[in-house]
C-alpha positions, 0 to 999 in steps of 0.5 A, spaced: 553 590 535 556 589 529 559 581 531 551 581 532 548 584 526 554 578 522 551 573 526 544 574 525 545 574 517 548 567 517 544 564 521 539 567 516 543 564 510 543 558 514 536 558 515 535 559 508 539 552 504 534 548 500 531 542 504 535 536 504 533 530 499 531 527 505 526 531 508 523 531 500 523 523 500 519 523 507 515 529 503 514 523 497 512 518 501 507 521 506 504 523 498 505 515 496 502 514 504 495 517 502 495 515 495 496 508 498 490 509 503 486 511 497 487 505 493 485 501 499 478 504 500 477 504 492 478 496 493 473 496 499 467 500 495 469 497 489 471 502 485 476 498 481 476 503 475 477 509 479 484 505 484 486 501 477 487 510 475 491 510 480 497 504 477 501 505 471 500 502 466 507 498 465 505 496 473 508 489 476 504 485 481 507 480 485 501 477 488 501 473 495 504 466 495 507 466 488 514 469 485 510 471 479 511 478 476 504 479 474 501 485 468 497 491 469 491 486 466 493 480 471 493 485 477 485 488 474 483 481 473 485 478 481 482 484 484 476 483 479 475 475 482 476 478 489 470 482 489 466 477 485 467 472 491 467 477 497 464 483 499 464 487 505 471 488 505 475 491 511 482 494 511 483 495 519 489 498 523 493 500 517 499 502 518 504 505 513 512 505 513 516 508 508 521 503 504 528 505 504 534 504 499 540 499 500 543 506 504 536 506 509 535 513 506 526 513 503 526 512 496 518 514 497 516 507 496 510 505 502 510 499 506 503 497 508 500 493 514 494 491 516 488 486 516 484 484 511 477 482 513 471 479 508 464 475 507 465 471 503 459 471 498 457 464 497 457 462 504 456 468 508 462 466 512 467 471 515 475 471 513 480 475 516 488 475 514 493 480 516 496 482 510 503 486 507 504 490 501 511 494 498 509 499 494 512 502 488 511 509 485 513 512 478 516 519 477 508 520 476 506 518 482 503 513 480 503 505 483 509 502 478 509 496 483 505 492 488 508 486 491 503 482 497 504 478 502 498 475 506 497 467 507 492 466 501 490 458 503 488 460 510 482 465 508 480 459 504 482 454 511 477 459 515 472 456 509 473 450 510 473 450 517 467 454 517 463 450 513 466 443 517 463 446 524 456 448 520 456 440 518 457 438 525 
């Protein structure tokens, strides 16, 4: 009774040692994850003051096709020109992977996947992209960093192409 009465007391202390950094990185990203699927349905319905509250104001962009390490302003900017040309924006299959540190442990960054789908104001043409996207977060939980990859010149081929089958 007693060998017993010992073994159940350490299995309880055990039990109560205090959740791993892991375990909390894996907490921080599923809060960055949902953050991160917030921001794409404020880009879909247009509410860019209310997703542009949700990066920091020392925030970098990398937009798709450039090295550049653009500004808060420059990012608010391209989203602006993005729904001055196109509506209807659709983010499909979604997906959200947490990115790692150089030791492959979650550092609460999201890695994003998807497609993009859009009309095209001026044409009515439908566009579609699969797109990429590392998502940084502050202490905060605030967007500190967005770097994007999609093929920006093929939204603007499928135009082209669009409007080249219309003329034929």
């Amino acid at each position: 009774m007693k060998h017993l009465l010992l073994f159940s007391l350490a299995a309880f202390i055990l039990s109560c040692q205090a959740p791993s950094p892991k375990s909390n990185q894996f907490d921080k990203f599923n809060e960055n994850a949902a953050s991160a699927d917030s921001t794409f349905n404020l880009f879909e319905s247009g509410d860019l003051d209310i997703m542009s509250d949700m990066y920091a104001d020392d925030m970098f962009w990398s937009p798709a096709n450039t090295t550049d390490s653009l500004s808060k302003e420059q990012w608010r900017s391209g989203m602006q020109q993005w729904h001055a040309s196109f509506d209807s924006f659709s983010f499909q299959d979604r997906l959200y992977y947490p990115s790692v540190d150089e030791e492959f442990v979650p550092n609460g960054g999201v890695r994003v996947y998807g497609t993009w789908s859009s009309i095209h104001k001026e044409t009515g043409k439908s566009t579609q992209t699969k797109y990429y996207a590392v998502l940084e977060y502050n202490e905060d939980g605030e967007i500190a960093g967005n770097m994007e990859w999609f093929d920006l010149g093929g939204i603007f081929d499928q135009l082209e192409e669009s409007t080249e089958a219309t003329e034929e």
